[in-house]
N, C-alpha and C positions, 0 to 999 in steps of 0.2 A: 294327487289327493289334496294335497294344502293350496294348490292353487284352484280348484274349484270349490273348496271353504269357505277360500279369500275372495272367489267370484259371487258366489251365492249371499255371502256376507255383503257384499257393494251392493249386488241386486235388489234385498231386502230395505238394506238400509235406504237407496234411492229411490225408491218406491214405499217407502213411508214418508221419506222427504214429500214426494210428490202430493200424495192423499194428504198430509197436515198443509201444503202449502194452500191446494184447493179448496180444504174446508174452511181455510183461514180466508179463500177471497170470496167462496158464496156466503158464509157467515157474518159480513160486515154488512149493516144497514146503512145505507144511503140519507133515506129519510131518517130527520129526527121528528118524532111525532109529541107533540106538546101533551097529550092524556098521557101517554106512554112514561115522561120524565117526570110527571107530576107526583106526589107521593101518593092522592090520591085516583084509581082507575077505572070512577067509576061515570067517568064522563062531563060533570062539571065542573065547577069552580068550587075550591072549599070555602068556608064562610070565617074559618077562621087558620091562621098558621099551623102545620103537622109536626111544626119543631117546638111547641111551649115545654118548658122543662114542667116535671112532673115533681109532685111534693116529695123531701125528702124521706118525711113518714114511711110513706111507701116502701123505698128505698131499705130504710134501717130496717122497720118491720119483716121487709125479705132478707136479712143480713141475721138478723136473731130465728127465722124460721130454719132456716141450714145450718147455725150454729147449732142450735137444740136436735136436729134432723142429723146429722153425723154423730152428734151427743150418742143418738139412739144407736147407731148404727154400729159404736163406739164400745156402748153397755154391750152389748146383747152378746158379743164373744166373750166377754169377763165374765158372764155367768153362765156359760154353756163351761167355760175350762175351771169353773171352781173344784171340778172330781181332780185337775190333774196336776196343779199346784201346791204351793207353799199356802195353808190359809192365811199365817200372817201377812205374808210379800201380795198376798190376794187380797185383804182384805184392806191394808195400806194402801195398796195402789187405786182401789174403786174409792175410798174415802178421798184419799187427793183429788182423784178425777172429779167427782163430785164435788166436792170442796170448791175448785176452781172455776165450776160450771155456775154453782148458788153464787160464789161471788161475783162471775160475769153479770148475772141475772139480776144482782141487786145493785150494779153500777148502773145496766140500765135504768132499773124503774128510779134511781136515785138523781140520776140525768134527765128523768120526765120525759123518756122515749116510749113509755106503755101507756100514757095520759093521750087518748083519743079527743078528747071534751078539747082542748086549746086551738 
């Protein structure tokens, strides 16, 4: 009984050896084809670099859209559980959270990250 297990267990395992080994040599390209590595695939040459770094703007702009985005995510249980709490430990806890969210929000516009015009 435990040696035809232990044989079916070789069997199996050897034969997935086999099929991972095969897909691993028809799956290797030969050719390297120059559209293929290029960033761009759509047949010619780009006019300019696909690595220029992109404004930081951007960047922070998406960093304050998920801060205030979990923000929300954040509230909306604190006022669904106000029936099943403490209102003081409720009503502390949503002022803090808030508290710390307005003061995020006024470091940035105070850092001149909300200023589009510059």
């Amino acid at each position: 009984m435990i040696l035809s297990i232990l044989t079916m267990s070789l069997i199996i395992m050897a034969l997935s050896m086999v099929v991972m080994l095969l897909a691993s040599i028809l799956s290797k390209k030969t050719l390297v084809d120059r559209e293929k590595s290029s960033p761009f695939e759509c047949g010619f040459d780009p006019k300019s670099s696909s690595r220029l770094p992109f404004s930081l703007r951007f960047f922070l702009i998406t960093i304050i859209f998920l801060i205030f985005d979990v923000e929300i995510a954040l509230i909306l249980p604190i006022i669904c559980i106000i029936k099943f709490s403490n209102l003081f430990m409720w009503t502390t806890t949503s002022i803090i959270f808030i508290l710390i969210l307005l003061i995020g929000l006024y470091h940035e516009w105070n850092q001149g990250m909300l200023n589009w015009s510059n």
